[in-house]
N, C-alpha and C positions, 0 to 999 in steps of 0.2 A: 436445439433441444431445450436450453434455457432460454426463458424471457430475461435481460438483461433489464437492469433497471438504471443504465445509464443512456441518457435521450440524444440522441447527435441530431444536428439540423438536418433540416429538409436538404436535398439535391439542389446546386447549384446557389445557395443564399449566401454558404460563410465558410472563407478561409478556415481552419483551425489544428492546433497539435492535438495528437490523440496519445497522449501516453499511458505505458502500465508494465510490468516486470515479463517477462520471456511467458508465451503461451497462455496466457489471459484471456484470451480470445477475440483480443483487438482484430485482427483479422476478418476472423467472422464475423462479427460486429460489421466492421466496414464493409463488406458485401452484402449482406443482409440489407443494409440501408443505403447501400448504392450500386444496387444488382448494375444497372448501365455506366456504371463510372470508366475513365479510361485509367487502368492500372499500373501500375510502374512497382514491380518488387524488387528490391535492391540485394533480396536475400539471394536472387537469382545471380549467377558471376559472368554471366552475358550482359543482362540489365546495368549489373553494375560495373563492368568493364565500360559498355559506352556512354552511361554518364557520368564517369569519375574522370573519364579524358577528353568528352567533349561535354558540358554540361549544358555547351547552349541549345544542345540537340530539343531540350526537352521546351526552349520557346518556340522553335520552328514547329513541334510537334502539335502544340499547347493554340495556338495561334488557329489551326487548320480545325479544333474541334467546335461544334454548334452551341451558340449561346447559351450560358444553363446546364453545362453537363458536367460534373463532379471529376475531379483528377486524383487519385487517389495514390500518394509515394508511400508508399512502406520500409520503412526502417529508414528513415531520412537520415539518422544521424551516420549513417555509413558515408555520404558523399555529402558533407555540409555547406557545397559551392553552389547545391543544386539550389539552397535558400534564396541567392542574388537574383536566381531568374523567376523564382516563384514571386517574390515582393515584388518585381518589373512586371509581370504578367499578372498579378493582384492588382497593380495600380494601374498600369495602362490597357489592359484587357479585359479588366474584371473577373478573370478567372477567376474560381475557388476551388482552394484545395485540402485537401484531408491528409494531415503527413501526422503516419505516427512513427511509433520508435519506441524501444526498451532501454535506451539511454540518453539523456541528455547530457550527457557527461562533454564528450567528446563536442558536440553543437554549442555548449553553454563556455567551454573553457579552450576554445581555440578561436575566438570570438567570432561565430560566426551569425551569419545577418537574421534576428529572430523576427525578423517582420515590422519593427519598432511597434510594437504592441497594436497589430491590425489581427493578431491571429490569435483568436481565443483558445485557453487552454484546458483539456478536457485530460482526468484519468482513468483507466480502467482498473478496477480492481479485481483479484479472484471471486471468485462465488459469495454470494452471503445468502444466509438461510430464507429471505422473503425473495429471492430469484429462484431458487430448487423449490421453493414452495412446500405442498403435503408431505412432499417424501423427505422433507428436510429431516437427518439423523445427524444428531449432536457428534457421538462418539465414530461415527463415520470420518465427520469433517474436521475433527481435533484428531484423528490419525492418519488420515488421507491427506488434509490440506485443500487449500480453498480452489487451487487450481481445476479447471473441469476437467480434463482428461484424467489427475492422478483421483478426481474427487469419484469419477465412475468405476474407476478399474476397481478388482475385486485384490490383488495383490500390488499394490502402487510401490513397493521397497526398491523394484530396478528402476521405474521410471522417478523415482526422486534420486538414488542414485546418478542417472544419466542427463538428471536435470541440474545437480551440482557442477557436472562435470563439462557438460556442455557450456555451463556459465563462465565457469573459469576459461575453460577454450576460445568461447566468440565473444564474449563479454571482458573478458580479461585480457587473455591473452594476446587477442586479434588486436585490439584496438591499443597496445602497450601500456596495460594501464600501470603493470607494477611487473620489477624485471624478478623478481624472486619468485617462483613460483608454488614450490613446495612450502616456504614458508605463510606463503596467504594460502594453501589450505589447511595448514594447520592454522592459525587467525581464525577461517570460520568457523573451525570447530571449538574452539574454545568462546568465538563470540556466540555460538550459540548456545553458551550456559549461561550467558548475559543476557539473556531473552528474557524480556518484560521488568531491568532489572538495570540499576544505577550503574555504568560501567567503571570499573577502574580496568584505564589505560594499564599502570605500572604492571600488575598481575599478569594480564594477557602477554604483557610484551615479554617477562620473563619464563610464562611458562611455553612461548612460541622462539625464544631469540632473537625477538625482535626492538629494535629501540621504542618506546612511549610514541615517540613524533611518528614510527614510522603505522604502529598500531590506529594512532588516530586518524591517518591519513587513507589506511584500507577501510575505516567508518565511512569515509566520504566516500570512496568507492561504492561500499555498497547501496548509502544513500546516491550517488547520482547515477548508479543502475537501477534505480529503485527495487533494491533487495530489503532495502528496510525503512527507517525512519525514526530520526527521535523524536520523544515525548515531551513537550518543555513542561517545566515546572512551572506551579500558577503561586507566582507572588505578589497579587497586588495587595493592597492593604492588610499586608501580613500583621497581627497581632505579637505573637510571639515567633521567633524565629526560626525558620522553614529551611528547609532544603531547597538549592537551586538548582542542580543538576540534572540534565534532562535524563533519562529511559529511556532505551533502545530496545522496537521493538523489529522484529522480519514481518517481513509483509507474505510470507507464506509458513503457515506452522507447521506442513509436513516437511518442509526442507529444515526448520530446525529438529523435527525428528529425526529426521536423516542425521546430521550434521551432529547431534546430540547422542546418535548410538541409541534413542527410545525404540526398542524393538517392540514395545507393547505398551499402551497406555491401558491401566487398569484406575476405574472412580477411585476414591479415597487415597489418593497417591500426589506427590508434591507433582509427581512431573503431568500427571491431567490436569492440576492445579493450574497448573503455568499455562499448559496450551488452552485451557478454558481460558485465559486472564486472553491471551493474545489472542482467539478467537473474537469476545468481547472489544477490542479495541482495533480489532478488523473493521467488524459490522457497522462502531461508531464512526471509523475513520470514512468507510466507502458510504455510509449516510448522507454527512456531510457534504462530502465532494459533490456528490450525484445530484443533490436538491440545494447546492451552491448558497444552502443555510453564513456562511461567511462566520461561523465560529470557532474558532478554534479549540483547539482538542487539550486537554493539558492534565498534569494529576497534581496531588497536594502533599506536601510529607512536613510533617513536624520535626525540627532537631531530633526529639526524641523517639521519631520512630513511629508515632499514630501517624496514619498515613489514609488518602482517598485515592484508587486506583485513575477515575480519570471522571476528570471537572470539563462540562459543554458551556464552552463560550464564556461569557463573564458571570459565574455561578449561575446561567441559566439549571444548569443540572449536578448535579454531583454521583457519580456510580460506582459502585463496588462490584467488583465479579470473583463469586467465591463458589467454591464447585462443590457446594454442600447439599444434599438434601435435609439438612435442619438448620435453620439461618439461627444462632444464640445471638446473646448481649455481646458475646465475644466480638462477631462480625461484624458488629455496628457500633465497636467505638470510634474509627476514623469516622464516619458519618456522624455519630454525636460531638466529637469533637472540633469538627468542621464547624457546626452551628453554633458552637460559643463563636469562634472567631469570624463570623462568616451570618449571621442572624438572617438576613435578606436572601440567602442560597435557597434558589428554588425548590424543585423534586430533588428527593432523597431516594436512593434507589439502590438497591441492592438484587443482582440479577445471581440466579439458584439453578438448584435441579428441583426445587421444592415444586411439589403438582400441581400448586393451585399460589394466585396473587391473593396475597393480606397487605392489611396495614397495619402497623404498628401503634401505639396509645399517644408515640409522640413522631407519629406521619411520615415514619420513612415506609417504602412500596418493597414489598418483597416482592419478586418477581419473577418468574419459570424461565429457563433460557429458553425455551417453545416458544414464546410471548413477544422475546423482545424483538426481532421484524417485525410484526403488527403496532408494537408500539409508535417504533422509529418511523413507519409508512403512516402513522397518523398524524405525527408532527407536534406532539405534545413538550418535547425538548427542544423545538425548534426556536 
């Protein structure tokens, strides 16, 4: 139904990981682009009964297929032994193979064999507005969430429900990632008032019961399920002194609705505020990845508080995301303030609900959230 705007190679050219968070639509992706592949679902408890106990089954199988044909494992990280034979069958057979997963947790931290850098790694992200195209609706996808099943349904409340829940179960629980249970769902709920937002550890741990060490430790959980990701802070040639601390954002903002109790996001409200910010640094994050631009993502804060939501690459860009329909001076002092310390920082940019792009007398872009797909697909920050 969506044109994905993430390219995976031709059939049979190139080993590679395919990562992205639970129903992404990694899946369909991988069929679509290799309707003849030979398939292996691990989500399956057949499939993954007989290569969890014999795993060399899958080079006896792998062997027998015709030059050129795509091997497609899904959820690799469930049986991490099956890597040893893929890397034997990549080098002495030439196979290639397509192995994705919604964790690397498990793959990354029980050291298992990542290919010694033969296997390119690719992500998926949820939806962004230049994939839904025409029908893209702002206030849809800041209540829905970027996911395409919750982004179509007309009531998405049970299936983010059952999307928390299920995470915790197969993502959590399955794989042992933390023996407390009730306590890491109270964690997400309170990390998702941390959304788009400097965390302090100490806060969460005492309004959850939990120790600081053990709070920072469900962070890493969720970044290596990829449920989120921090933001680093950009300090190089700091002038005056900055904020180091990264931002944590989720990589799906209906599940921090969920998680957050937003039973309705209404414009002129802090809490649209927010999901606009983390929409914005969706679209920039899955830009990046897709046209493997190689810049990293970062934002800017002053001791004092002016701050730029999020700085592309080495001041290639600087962007503000503010869910106004009247952009003031107010908006644009982190942007003014950037270019004392920062003179050489390219586009200035401030993305709106405002109807139409202006420029400002001293060159910052005000810009329609309608707009910026078309921007990022033209490669002007790149």
């Amino acid at each position: 139904m969506f044109s994905r705007s993430l390219a995976l190679p031709p059939p049979g050219t190139e080993t590679f990981f395919l990562w992205g968070p639970r129903q992404t639509g990694k899946s369909t992706l991988l069929r679509a682009t290799y309707p003849d592949a030979l398939w292996i679902d691990l989500l399956m408890a057949d499939e993954y009964r007989r290569y969890a106990t014999r795993p060399e089954l899958l080079r006896e199988e792998v062997t027998l297929l015709a030059s050129g044909r795509q091997v497609v494992i899904d959820e690799i990280q469930k049986v991490p032994a099956l890597l040893d034979e893929v890397h034997w069958l990549h080098e002495a057979r030439g196979a290639k193979f397509a192995l994705s997963g919604s964790s690397a947790r498990k793959v990354r931290r029980g050291g298992a064999n990542l290919l010694g850098g033969r296997a390119v790694r690719h992500e998926l992200f949820g939806l962004t507005a230049g994939e839904i195209g025409t029908d893209f609706d702002l206030d849809r996808m800041l209540r829905h969430g970027f996911l395409p099943r919750h982004y179509l349904a007309e009531q998405p409340a049970r299936l983010q429900s059952a999307y928390v829940g299920d995470y915790i179960k197969e993502e959590v629980a399955a794989e042992g990632l933390t023996r407390n249970l009730p306590v890491f769902g109270e964690f997400l709920e309170a990390a998702a008032l941390s959304d788009g937002e400097l965390v302090n550890f100490a806060n969460i741990a005492r309004d959850t019961g939990a120790s600081a060490h053990t709070v920072k430790s469900y962070f890493q959980v969720l970044e290596d399920t990829l449920l989120g990701r921090w933001l680093p802070a950009f300090r190089k040639r700091a002038k005056r002194r900055v904020i180091g601390a990264p931002k944590w954002y989720f990589a799906d903002v209906g599940v921090v609705n969920h998680l957050a109790r937003r039973s309705a996001l209404e414009r002129r409200t802090d809490s649209y505020g927010k999901a606009f910010e983390n929409w914005v640094h969706h679209e920039l994050c899955a830009h990046a990845s897709y046209r493997g631009t190689g810049h990293g993502l970062s934002y800017w804060r002053l001791a004092s508080g002016i701050e730029v939501d999020f700085i592309i690459g080495d001041m290639h860009a600087a962007i503000e995301a503010k869910a106004t329909a009247k952009v003031t001076s107010d908006h644009l002092k982190g942007l003014r303030a950037l270019a004392v310390d920062h003179p050489a920082v390219g586009a200035r940019v401030v993305v709106c609900l405002e109807p139409r792009r202006r420029l400002t007398d001293d060159g910052i872009l005000v810009l329609p959230a309608g707009e910026l797909a078309e921007t990022l697909r033209q490669g002007v920050w790149d």
